[in-house]
Structure formats: structure tokens, C-alpha cells
BAKOL-609715 format. One record per atom (N, C-alpha, C, O): residue in three letters; x, y, z. Coordinates in steps of 0.05 Angstrom, whole numbers, plus 5000, padded with zeros to 4 digits. Example, Ala and Ser with C-alpha at 12.3 -4.5 7.8 and 13.67 -1.06 7.14 Angstrom:
// residues 2
ALA526448865156;ALA524649105156;ALA526449345156;ALA528549345169;SER525749555142;SER527349795143;SER525850015157;SER526850235161;
This chain:
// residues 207
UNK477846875113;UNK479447125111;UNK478247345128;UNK475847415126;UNK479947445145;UNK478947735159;UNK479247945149;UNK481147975133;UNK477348165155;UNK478148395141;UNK477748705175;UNK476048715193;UNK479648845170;UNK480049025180;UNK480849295177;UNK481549335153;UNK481149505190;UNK481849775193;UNK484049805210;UNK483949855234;UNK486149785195;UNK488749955208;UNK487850095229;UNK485450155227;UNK489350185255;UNK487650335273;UNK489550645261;UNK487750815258;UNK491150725257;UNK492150915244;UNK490451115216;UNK490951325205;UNK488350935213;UNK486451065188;UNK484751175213;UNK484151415210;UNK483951095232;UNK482151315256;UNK482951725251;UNK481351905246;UNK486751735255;UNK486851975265;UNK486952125237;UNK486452365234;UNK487751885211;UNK489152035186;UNK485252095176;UNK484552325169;UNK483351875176;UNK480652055167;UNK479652375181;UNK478552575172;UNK480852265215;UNK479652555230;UNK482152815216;UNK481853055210;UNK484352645214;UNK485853005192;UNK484753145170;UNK484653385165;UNK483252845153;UNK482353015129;UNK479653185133;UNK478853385120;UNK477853005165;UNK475453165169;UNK476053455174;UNK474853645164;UNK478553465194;UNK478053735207;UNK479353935187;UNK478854175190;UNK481253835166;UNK481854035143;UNK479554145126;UNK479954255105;UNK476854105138;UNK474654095116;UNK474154015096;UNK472754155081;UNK475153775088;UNK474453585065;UNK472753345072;UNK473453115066;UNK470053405087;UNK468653175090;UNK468452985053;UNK468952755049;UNK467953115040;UNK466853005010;UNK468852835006;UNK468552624994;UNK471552925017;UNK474252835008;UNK475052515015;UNK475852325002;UNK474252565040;UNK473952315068;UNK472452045046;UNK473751855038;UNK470252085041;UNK468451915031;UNK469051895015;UNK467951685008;UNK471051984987;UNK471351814975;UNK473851804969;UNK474251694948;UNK475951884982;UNK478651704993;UNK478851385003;UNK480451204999;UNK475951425023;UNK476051115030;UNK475050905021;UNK475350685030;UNK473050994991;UNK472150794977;UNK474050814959;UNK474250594948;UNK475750974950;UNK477850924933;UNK479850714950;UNK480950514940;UNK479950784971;UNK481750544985;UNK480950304975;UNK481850184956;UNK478750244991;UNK477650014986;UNK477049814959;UNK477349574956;UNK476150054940;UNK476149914907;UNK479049874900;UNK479749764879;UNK480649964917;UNK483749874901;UNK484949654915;UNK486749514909;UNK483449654937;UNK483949394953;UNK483749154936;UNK485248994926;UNK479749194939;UNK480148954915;UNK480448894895;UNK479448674889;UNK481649004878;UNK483548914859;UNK486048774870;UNK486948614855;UNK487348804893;UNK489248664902;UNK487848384903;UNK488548174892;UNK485848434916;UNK483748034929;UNK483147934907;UNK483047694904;UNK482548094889;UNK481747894863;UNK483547854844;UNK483147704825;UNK485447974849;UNK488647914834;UNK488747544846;UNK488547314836;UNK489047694874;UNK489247394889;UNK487747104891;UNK488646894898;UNK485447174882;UNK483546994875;UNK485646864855;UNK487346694860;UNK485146974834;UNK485546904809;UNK487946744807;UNK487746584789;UNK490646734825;UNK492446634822;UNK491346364836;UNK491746144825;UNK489846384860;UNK488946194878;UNK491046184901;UNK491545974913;UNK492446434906;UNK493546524928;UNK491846494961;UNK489446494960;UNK492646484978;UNK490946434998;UNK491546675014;UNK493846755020;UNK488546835023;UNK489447055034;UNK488547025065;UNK486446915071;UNK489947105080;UNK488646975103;UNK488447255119;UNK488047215143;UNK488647595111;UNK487447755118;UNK487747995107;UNK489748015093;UNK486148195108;UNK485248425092;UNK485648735111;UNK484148775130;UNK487348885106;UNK487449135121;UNK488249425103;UNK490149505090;UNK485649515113;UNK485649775098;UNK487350025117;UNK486950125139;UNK489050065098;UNK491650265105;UNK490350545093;UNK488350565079;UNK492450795103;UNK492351055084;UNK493151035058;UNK492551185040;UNK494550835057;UNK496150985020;UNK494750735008;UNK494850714983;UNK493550515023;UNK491750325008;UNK491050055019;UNK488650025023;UNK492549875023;UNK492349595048;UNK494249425049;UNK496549485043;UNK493749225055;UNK495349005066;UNK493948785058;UNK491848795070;UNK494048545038;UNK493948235055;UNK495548075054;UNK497248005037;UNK494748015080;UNK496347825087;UNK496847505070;UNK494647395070;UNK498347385061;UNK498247155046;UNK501546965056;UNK503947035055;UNK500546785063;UNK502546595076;UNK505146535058;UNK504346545035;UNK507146495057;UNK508746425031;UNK508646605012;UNK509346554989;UNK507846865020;UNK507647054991;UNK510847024968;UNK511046964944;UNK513047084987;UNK515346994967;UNK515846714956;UNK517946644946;UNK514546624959;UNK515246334945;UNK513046284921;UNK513246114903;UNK510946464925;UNK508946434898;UNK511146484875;UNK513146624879;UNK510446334845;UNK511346464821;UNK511046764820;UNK509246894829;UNK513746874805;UNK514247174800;UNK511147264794;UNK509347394806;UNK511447094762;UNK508947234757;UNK505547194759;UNK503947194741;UNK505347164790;UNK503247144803;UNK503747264827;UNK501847284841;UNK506247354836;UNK506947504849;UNK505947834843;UNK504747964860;UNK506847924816;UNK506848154799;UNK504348134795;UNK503448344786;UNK502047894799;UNK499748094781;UNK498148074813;UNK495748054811;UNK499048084833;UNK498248124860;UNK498448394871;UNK496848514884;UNK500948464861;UNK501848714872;UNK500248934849;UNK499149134857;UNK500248844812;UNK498548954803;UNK496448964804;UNK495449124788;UNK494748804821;UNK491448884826;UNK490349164825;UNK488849284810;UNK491849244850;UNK490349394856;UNK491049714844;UNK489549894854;UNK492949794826;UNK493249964812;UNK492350004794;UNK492550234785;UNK490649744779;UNK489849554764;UNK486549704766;UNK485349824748;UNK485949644791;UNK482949694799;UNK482450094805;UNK480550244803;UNK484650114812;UNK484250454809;UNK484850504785;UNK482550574779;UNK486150524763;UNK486350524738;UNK484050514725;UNK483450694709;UNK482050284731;UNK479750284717;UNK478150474729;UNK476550584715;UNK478350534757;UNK476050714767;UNK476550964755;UNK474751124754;UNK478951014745;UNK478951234741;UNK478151354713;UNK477451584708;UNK478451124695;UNK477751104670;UNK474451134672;UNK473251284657;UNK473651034685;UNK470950954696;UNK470551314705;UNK468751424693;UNK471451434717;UNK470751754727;UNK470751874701;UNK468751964688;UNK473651874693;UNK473951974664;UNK471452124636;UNK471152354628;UNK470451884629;UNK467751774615;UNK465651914624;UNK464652114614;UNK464651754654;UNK461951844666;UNK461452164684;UNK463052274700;UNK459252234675;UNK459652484685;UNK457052364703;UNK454952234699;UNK458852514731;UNK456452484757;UNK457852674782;UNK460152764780;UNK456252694802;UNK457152884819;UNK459252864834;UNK459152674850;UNK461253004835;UNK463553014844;UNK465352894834;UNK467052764845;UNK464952974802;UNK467552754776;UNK470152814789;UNK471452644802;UNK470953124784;UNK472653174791;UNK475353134817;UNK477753114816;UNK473353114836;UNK474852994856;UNK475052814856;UNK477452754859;UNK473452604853;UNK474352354839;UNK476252234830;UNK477552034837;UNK476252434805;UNK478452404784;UNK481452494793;UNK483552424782;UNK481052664815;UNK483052724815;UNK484352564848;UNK486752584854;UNK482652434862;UNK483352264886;UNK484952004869;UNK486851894879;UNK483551934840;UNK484251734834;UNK487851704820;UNK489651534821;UNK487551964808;UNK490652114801;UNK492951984822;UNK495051854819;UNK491352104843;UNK493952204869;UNK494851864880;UNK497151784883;UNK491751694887;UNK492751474890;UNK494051284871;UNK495651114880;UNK493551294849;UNK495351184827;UNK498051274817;UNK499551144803;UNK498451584827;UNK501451644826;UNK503251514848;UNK505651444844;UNK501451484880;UNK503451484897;UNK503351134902;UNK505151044916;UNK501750984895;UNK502850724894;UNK504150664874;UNK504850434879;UNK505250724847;UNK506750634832;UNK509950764833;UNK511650684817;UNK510550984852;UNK511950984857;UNK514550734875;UNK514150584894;UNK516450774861;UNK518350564870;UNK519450604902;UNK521850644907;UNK517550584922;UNK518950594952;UNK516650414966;UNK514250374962;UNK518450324984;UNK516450065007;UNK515150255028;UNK516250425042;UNK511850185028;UNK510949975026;UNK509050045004;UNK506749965006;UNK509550164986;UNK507450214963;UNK507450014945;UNK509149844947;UNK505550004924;UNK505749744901;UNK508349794882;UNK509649614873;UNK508650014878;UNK511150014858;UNK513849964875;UNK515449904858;UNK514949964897;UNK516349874918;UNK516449474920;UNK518249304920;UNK513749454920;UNK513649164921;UNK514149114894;UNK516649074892;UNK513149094875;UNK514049074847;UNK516249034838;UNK516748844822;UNK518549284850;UNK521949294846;UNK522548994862;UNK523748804851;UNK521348994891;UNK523248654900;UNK521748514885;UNK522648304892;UNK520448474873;UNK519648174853;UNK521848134834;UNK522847914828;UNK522748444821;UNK525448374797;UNK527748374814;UNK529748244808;UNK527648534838;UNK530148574847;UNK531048474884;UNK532548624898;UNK529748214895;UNK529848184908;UNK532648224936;UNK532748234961;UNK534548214910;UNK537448304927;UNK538148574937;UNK539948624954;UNK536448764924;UNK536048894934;UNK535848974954;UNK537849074963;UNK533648964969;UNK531649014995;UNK532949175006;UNK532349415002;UNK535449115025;UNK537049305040;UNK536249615031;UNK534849805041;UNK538049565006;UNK538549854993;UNK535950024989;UNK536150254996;UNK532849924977;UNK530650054977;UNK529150045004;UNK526850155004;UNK530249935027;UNK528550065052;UNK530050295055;UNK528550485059;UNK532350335056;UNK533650565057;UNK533050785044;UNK532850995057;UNK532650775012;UNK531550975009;UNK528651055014;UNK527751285012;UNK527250825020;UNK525250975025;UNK524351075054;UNK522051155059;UNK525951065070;UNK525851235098;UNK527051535077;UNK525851735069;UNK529151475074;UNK530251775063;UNK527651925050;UNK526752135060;UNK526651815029;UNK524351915016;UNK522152045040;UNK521552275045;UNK521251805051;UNK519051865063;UNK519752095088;UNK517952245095;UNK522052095098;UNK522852275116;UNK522852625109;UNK522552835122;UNK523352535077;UNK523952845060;UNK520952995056;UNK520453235057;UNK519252775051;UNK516652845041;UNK515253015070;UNK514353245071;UNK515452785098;UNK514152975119;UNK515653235125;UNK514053395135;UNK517553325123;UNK519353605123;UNK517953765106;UNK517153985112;UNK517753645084;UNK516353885060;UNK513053965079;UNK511954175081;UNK512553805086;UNK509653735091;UNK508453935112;UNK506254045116;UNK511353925126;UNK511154105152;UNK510854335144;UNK509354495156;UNK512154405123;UNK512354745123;UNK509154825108;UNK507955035107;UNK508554595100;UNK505154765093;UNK502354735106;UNK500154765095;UNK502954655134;UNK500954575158;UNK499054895158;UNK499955125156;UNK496554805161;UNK495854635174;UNK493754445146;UNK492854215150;UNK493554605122;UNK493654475097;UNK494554155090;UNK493353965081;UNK496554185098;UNK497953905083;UNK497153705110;UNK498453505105;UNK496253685127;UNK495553525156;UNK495553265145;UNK497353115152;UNK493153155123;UNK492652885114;UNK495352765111;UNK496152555121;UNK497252985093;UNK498952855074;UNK502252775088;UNK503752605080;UNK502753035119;UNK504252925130;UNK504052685146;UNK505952545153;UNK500952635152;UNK500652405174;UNK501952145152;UNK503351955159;UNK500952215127;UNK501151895105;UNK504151955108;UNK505451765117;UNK505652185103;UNK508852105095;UNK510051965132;UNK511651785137;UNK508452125150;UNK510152005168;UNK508651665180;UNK509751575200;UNK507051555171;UNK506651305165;UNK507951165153;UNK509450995162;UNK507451225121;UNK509551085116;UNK513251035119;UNK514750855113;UNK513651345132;UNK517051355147;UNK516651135174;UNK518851075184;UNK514751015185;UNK514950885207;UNK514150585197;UNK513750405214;UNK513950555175;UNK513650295165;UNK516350175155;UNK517349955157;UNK517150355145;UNK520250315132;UNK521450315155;UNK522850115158;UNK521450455170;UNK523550305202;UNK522650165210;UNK524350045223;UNK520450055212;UNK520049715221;UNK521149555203;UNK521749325208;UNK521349655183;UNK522149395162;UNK525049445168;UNK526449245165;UNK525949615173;UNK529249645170;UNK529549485196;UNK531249305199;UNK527549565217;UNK528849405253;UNK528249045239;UNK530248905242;UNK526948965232;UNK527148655231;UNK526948585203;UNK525248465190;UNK529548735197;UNK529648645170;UNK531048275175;UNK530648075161;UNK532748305201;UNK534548085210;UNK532747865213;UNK533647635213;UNK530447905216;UNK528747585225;UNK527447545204;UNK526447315203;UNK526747725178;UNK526547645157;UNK528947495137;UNK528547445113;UNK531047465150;UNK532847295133;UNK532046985149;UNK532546775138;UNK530947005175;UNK530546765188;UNK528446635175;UNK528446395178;UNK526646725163;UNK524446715151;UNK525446625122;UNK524146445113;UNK527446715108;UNK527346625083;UNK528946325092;UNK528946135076;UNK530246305119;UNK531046075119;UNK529145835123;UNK529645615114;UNK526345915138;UNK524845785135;UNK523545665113;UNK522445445117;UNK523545775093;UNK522245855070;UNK524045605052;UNK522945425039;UNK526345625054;UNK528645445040;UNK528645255048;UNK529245075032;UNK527945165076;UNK526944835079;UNK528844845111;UNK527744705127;UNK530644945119;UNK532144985141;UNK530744905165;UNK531444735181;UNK528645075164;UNK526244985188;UNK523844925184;UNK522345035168;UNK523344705202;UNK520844675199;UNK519244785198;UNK518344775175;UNK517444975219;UNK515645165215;UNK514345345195;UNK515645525186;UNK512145325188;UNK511945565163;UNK511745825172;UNK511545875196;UNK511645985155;UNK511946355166;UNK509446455156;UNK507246355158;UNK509946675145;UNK507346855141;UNK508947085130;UNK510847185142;UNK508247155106;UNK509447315090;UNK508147605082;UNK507347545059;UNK507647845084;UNK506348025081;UNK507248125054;UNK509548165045;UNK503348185037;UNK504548375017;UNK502448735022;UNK499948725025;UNK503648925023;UNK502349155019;UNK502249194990;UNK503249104969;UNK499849444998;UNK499549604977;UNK497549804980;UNK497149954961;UNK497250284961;UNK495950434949;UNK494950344926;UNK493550494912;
């Protein structure tokens, strides 16, 4: 399994540096990362095969071959990892008193509100297609709408909000990739159904 850095976490760390939140930086990105793995060890556990690891702004990516064809619920406790693993850190802040609880506690807030929210590519987004796979259309749509609404707000409180418009307009450019080939992902489920030979490669995200 590989593991990597989005190249887009380069400009969104230098936003939070130059807003003056070095303290912030450091532990945003081990919060990334501890919520990551909770995704990999979700994955373990099912005996999912992950064949790569990418740490995003709102949280990561792995990659896992056949992800829609795993059982639902080994599907669901994949996508719950890693909400799973910030949940406990946070419980874990909660409790222990040490330097810099607070931010902590409160980095851990923000990332556990905004992945359980219901829009792609967050964990609560992925979550909804596990129950509601027929969906899809209809929730990439809204979540451009969403994510489109969020960088507008975002704008008007620059140069403050810098981190937070780069993440909304990330994730507004993720949702139009998914919307541009949404069409070769039906080619893909045809693969998937036995139609073609070839196997695919199935992506799951997640904050």
C-alpha cells in the first residue's frame, strides 16, 4: 500500500500558516492523519484491500479496488472509521488535560462536524450512497450547490476565513469531477456486474 499527500494540502497548510495559526497547522494535520487511520484499520478489519492512502484537507482517500461490491456492512464501518477515530481523539482531549486542550478539542469538533455531514466527498456523503445508492445523481448536485454556497460565504470574511474557502472550494471541484464522469462510472458498474472483463478500481473518501 502507498501512502501520500494530496498536492492541494501544500497551498491549503501555507493558508493556515500565513493566517497565523502555526499551532493550528500541526495539529490539523495529525488530526488528519489519526482520522485517516481509523479509515485503514476499519479496513484491516474487514480484510478490504487497500491499495493506497491520501491525505486530503477535510481528511483522505483510500483507494480500495471493488469498494462497491464489498458487503454494505463492511462498507459502512469503512466509511465509519475514521469518524470513529476522531471521536475517540476527541474524547481522548476531552478527559486529558495537556497543552493546547482546547484547540484540540475544538479542531476535533470542526472535523467531526464536517465529515458527518451528508455531501460528497465527506464520510457522511459516502455513508448516504451505501443506503441510497440510486441516489448519486441527485447528492452530487447538491453538494456542488452546498459547497459552492459555503465558498461565497467564505469570501466575504477574507482574509480570515482563507483555510476555510480553499477547503469549500476543493471540495466544489471534487463534486464536478464527480459530476464530469459520473458517465464512466456507470461503465464501471458495468464492469463490476460481470459485462466486462476487466476489473476497475473503486474510490472511497473521507474527514
Amino acid at each position: 500500500m502507498k501512502y501520500r499527500m494530496h498536492p492541494v494540502m501544500i497551498p491549503f497548510l501555507l493558508a493556515i500558516i500565513a493566517s497565523g495559526n502555526v499551532s493550528f497547522y500541526a495539529i490539523v494535520l495529525g488530526s488528519l492523519l489519526f482520522h485517516e487511520a481509523g479509515h485503514l484499520l476499519a479496513a484491516k478489519w474487514t480484510g478490504a484491500p487497500v491499495r493506497q492512502c491520501v491525505i486530503m484537507p477535510y481528511g483522505g482517500e483510500i483507494v480500495i479496488p471493488r469498494f462497491s461490491r464489498l458487503p454494505k456492512a463492511d462498507r459502512l464501518l469503512i466509511v465509519a472509521g475514521g469518524p470513529a477515530a476522531t471521536a475517540l481523539l476527541l474524547a481522548f482531549s476531552l478527559f486529558i488535560h495537556m497543552p493546547g486542550r482546547e484547540l484540540l478539542i475544538s479542531t476535533q469538533l470542526a472535523l467531526l462536524g464536517l465529515n458527518l455531514l451528508p455531501f460528497l466527498p465527506l464520510d457522511g456523503g459516502r455513508a448516504a450512497l451505501v443506503f441510497f445508492p440510486e441516489q448519486k445523481i441527485a447528492l452530487i448536485i447538491i453538494s456542488i450547490s452546498v459547497s459552492a454556497a459555503a465558498a461565497v460565504f467564505f469570501i466575504l470574511y477574507l482574509p480570515q476565513s482563507a483555510p476555510y474557502l480553499f477547503l469549500a472550494l476543493f471540495l466544489l471541484v471534487q463534486n464536478v469531477l464527480h459530476w464530469r464522469y459520473r458517465k464512466y462510472e456507470r461503465v464501471l458498474e458495468r464492469v463490476y456486474s460481470g459485462s466486462f472483463p476487466r476489473p476497475a478500481v473503486d474510490r472511497k473518501s473521507g474527514l
